[in-house]
FIFIKOL-967382 format. One record per residue (C-alpha): residue number from 1; residue in three letters; chain; x, y, z. Coordinates in steps of 0.5 Angstrom, whole numbers, padded with zeros to 4 digits. Example, Ala and Ser with C-alpha at 12.3 -4.5 7.8 and 13.67 -1.06 7.14 Angstrom:
BEGIN
{1, "ALA", "A", {0025, -0009, 0016}}
{2, "SER", "A", {0027, -0002, 0014}}
***
This chain:
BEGIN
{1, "UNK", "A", {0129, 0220, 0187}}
{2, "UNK", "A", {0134, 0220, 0181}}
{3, "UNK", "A", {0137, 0213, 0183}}
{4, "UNK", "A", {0130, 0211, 0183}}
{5, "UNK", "A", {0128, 0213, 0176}}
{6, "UNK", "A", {0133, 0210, 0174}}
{7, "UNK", "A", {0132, 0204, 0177}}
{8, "UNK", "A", {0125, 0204, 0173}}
{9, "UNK", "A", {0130, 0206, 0166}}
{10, "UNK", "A", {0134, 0199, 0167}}
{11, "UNK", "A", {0128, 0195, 0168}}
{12, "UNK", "A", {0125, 0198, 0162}}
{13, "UNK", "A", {0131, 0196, 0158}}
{14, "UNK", "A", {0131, 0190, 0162}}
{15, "UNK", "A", {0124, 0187, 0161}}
{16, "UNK", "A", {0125, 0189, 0153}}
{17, "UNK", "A", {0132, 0185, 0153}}
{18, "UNK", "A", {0134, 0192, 0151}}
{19, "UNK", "A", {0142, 0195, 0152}}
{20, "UNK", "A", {0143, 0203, 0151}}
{21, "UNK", "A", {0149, 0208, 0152}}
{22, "UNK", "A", {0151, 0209, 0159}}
{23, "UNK", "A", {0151, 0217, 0157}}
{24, "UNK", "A", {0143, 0216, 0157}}
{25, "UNK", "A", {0142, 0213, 0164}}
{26, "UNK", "A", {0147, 0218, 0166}}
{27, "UNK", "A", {0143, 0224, 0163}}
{28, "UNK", "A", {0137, 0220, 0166}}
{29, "UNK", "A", {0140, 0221, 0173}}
{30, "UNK", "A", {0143, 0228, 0172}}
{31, "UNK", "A", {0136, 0231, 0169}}
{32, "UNK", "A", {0132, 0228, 0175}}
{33, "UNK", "A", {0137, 0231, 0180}}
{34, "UNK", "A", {0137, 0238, 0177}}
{35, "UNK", "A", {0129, 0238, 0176}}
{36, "UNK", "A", {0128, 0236, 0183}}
{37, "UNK", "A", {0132, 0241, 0186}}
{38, "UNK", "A", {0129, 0246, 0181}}
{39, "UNK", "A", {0122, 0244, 0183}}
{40, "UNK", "A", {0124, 0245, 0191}}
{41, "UNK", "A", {0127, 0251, 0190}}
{42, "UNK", "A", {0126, 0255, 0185}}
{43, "UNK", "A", {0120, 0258, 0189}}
{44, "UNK", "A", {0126, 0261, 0194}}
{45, "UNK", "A", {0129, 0264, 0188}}
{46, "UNK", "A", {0122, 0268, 0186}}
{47, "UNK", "A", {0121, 0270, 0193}}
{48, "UNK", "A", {0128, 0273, 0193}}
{49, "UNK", "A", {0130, 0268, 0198}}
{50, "UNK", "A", {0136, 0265, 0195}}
{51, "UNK", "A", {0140, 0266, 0201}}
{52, "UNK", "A", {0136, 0260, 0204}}
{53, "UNK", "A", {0140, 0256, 0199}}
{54, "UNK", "A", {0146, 0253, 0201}}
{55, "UNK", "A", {0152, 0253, 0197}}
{56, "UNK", "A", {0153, 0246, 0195}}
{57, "UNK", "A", {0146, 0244, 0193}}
{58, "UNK", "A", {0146, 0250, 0188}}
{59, "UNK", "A", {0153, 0247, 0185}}
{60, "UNK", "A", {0150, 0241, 0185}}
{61, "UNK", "A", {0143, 0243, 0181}}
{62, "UNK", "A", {0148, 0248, 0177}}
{63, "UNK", "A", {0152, 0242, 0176}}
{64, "UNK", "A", {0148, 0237, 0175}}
{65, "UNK", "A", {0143, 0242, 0169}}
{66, "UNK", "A", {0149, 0242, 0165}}
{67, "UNK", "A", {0151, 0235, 0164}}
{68, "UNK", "A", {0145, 0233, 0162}}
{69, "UNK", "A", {0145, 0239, 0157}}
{70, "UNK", "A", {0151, 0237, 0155}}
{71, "UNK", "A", {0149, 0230, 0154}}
{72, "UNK", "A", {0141, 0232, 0151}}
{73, "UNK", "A", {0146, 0232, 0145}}
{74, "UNK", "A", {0148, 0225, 0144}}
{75, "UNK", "A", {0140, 0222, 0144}}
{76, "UNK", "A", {0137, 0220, 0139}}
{77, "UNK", "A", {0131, 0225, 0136}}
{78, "UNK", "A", {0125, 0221, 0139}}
{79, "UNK", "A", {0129, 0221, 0146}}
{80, "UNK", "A", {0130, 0229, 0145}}
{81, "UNK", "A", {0122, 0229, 0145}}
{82, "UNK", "A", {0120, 0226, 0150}}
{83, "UNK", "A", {0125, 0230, 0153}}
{84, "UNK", "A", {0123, 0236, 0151}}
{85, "UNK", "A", {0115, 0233, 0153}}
{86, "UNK", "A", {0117, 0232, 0161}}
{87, "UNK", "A", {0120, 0239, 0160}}
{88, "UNK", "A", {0115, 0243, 0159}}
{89, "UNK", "A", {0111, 0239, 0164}}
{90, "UNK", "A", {0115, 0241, 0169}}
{91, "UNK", "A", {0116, 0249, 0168}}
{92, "UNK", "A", {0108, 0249, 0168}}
{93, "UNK", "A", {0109, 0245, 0174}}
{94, "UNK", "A", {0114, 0249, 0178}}
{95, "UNK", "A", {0114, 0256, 0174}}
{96, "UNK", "A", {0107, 0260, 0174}}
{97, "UNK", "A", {0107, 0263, 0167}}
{98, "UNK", "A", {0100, 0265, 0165}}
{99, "UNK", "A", {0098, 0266, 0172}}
{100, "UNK", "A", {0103, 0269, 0176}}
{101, "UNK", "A", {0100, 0267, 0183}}
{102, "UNK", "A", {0100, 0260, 0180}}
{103, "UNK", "A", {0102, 0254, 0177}}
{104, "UNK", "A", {0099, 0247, 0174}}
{105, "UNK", "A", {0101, 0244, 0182}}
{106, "UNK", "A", {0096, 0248, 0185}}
{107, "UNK", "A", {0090, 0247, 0179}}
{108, "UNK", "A", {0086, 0242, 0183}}
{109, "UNK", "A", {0088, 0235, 0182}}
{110, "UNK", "A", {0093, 0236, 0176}}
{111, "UNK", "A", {0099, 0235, 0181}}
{112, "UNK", "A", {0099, 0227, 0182}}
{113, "UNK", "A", {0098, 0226, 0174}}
{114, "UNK", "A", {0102, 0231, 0172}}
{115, "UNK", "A", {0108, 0228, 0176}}
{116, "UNK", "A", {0107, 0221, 0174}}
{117, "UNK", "A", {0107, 0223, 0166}}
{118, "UNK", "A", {0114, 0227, 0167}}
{119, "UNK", "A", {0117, 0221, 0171}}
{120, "UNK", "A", {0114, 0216, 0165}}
{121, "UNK", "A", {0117, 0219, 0160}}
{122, "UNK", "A", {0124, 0218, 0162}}
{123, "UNK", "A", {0123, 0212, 0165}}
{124, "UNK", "A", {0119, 0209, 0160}}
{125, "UNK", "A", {0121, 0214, 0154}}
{126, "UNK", "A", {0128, 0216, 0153}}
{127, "UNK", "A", {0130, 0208, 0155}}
{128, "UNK", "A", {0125, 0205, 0149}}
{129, "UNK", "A", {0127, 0212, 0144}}
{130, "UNK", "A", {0134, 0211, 0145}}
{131, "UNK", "A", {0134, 0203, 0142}}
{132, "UNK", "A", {0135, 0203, 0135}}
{133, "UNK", "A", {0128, 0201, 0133}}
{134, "UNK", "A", {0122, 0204, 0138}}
{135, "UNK", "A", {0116, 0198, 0140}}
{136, "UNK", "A", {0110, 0203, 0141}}
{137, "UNK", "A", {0107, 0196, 0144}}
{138, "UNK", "A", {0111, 0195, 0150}}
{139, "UNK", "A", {0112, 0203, 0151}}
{140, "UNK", "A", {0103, 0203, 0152}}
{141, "UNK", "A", {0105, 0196, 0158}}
{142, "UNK", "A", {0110, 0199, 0161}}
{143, "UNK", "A", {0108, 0206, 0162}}
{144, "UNK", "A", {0101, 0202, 0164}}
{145, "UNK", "A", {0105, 0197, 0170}}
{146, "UNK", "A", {0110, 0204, 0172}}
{147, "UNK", "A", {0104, 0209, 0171}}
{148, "UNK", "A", {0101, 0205, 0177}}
{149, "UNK", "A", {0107, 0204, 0181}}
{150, "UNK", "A", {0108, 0211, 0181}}
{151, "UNK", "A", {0101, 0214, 0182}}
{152, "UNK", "A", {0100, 0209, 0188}}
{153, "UNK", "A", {0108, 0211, 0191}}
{154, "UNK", "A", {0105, 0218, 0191}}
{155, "UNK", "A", {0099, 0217, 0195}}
{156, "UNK", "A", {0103, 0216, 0201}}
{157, "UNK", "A", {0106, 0223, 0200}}
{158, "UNK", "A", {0100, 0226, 0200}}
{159, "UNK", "A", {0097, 0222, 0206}}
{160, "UNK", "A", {0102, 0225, 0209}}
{161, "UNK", "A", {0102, 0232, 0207}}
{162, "UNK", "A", {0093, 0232, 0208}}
{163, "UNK", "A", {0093, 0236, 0214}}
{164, "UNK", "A", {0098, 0242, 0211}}
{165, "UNK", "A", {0096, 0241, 0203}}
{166, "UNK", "A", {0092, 0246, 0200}}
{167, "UNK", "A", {0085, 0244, 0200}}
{168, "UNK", "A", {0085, 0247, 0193}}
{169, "UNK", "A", {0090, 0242, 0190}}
{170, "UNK", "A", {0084, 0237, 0191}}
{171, "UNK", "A", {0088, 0232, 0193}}
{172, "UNK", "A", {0086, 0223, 0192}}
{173, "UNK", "A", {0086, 0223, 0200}}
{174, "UNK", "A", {0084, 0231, 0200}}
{175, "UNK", "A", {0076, 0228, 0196}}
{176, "UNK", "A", {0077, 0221, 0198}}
{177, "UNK", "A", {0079, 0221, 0205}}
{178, "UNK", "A", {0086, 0216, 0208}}
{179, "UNK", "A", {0081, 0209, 0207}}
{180, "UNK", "A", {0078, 0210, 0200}}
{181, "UNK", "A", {0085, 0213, 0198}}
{182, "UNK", "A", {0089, 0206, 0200}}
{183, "UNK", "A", {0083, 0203, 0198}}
{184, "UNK", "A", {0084, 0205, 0191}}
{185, "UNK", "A", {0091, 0204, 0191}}
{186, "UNK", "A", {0091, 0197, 0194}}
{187, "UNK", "A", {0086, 0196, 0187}}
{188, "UNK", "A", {0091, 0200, 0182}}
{189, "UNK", "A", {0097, 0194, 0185}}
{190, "UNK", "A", {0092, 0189, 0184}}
{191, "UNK", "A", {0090, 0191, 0177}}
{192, "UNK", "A", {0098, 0193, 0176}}
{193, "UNK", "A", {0100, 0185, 0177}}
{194, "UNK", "A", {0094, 0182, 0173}}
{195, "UNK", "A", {0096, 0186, 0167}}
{196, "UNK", "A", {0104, 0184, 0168}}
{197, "UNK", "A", {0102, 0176, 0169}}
{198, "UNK", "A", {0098, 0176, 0163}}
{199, "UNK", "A", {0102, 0180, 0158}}
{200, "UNK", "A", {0108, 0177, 0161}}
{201, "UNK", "A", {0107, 0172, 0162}}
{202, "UNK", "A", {0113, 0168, 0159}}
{203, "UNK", "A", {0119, 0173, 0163}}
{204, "UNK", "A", {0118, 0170, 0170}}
{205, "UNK", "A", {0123, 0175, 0173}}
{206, "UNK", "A", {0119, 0180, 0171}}
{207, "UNK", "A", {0113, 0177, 0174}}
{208, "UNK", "A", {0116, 0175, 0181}}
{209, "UNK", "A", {0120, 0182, 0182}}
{210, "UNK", "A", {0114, 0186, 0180}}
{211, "UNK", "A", {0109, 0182, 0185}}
{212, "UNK", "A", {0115, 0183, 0191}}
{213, "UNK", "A", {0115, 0190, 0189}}
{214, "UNK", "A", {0108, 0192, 0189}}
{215, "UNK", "A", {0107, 0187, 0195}}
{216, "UNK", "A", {0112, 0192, 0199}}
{217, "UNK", "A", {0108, 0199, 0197}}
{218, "UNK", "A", {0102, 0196, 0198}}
{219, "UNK", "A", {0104, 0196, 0206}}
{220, "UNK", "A", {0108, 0202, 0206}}
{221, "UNK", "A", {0101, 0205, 0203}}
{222, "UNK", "A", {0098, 0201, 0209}}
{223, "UNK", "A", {0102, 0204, 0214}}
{224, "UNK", "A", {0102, 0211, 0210}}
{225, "UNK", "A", {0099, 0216, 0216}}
{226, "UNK", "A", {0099, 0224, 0217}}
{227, "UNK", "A", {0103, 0222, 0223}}
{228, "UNK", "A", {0109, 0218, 0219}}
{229, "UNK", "A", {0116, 0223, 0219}}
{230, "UNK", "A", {0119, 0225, 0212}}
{231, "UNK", "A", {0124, 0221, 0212}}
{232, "UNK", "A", {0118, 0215, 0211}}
{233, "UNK", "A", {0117, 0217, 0205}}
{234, "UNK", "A", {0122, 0221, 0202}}
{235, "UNK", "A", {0126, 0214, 0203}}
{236, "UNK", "A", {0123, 0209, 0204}}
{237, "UNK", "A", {0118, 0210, 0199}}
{238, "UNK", "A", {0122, 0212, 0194}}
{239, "UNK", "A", {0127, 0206, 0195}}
{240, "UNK", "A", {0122, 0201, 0192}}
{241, "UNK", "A", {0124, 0202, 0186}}
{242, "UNK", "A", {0130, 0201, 0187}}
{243, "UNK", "A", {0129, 0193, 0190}}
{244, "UNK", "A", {0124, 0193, 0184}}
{245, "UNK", "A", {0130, 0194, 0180}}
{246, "UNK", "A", {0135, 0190, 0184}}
{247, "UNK", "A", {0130, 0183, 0185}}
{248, "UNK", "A", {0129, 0184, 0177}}
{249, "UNK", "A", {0137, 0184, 0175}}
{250, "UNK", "A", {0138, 0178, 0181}}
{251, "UNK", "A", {0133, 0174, 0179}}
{252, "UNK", "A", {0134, 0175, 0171}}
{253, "UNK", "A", {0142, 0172, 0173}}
{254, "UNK", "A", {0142, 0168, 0179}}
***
């Protein structure tokens, strides 16, 4: 997931002919990292499960918490608010503060928006605020075309988790069902690559990754079943951010 984010981060920089610090793409990976694990396992803390925890991923987390710390320094101050804006969705998101038995994952049919707004603002966000001059214009197209991306690429996930999901999450696939929800994805991609050709449509690089891209979830989101393995998702699926990013760069150069 982090390498994903990532990769989202370079596009961004890529499509607004942009060049920031290695030190934000390492606080952009590093951040990512520490959030995952602390949405995965924090719920293990609170239930007094910290033994289910294995050393090495506590290190990690522990580690990877700390340099992006350190590193929250060297942002520039819009940087840092978008940074703290992604913050605070995630302890709401992960962290049951004003309800003790619940955070805003499990408040009906927040989780899909919650996680798309925390991965735009440092995909979009922090690469965008840490250049010297801030461009509100491609802020609102790229968090259009990513924002898509992003909230299609769940709906797999939870195509996958229908059956073990909590019927008060009111998931997409949950109100729509399986066929509605592809449905409503296939239409986002298509909406997605139409805005990208129109507003783009002198960056031919960027059009021709972002249809290949769009093209490759819109069958991962037709092959989505309660039946896929984990690895379906968790790799696959989160993978494609990454060809995204590889394709953009190789088509830019080669």
């Amino acid at each position: 997931m982090a390498l994903a984010v990532v990769s989202l981060s370079l596009i961004t920089l890529n499509v607004g002919l942009l060049d920031v610090s290695k030190k934000v793409l390492i606080f952009i990976f590093f951040s990512t990292l520490f959030v995952y694990n602390f949405i995965k396992f924090f719920p293990l803390v609170i239930e007094g499960k910290r033994k289910k925890i294995p050393i090495s991923i506590s290190l990690l987390s522990v580690s990877a918490g700390l340099t992006s710390f350190l590193l929250y320094f060297y942002l520039s101050l819009l940087a840092q608010i978008f940074v703290l804006l992604g913050a605070t969705l995630v302890i709401f998101y992960g962290i049951p503060i004003f309800n003790k038995s619940s955070n805003w994952r499990n408040k009906k049919g927040w989780k899909i928006y919650l996680v798309v707004l925390s991965w735009l603002f440092l995909s979009v966000g922090v690469p965008l605020a840490s250049n010297s001059i801030f461009q509100p214009t491609l802020f609102l197209k790229l968090t259009f075309i990513q924002g898509i991306f992003v909230f299609v690429a769940i709906l797999p996930f939870e195509i996958r988790d229908l059956l073990s999901d909590d019927l008060r999450l009111s998931t997409i696939p949950q109100k729509f069902g399986i066929s509605t929800t592809k449905k409503i994805g296939y239409l986002l991609l298509i909406i997605g690559f139409l805005f990208t050709f129109f507003q783009f449509y002198n960056q031919i690089p960027w059009i021709i990754s972002t249809g290949f891209s769009f093209l490759i979830l819109a069958f991962m989101l037709y092959w989505s079943s309660t039946k896929k393995s984990y690895y379906y998702t968790a790799f696959y699926v989160e993978g494609i951010p990454i060809i995204w990013c590889l394709s953009l760069y190789l088509i830019t150069y080669f």
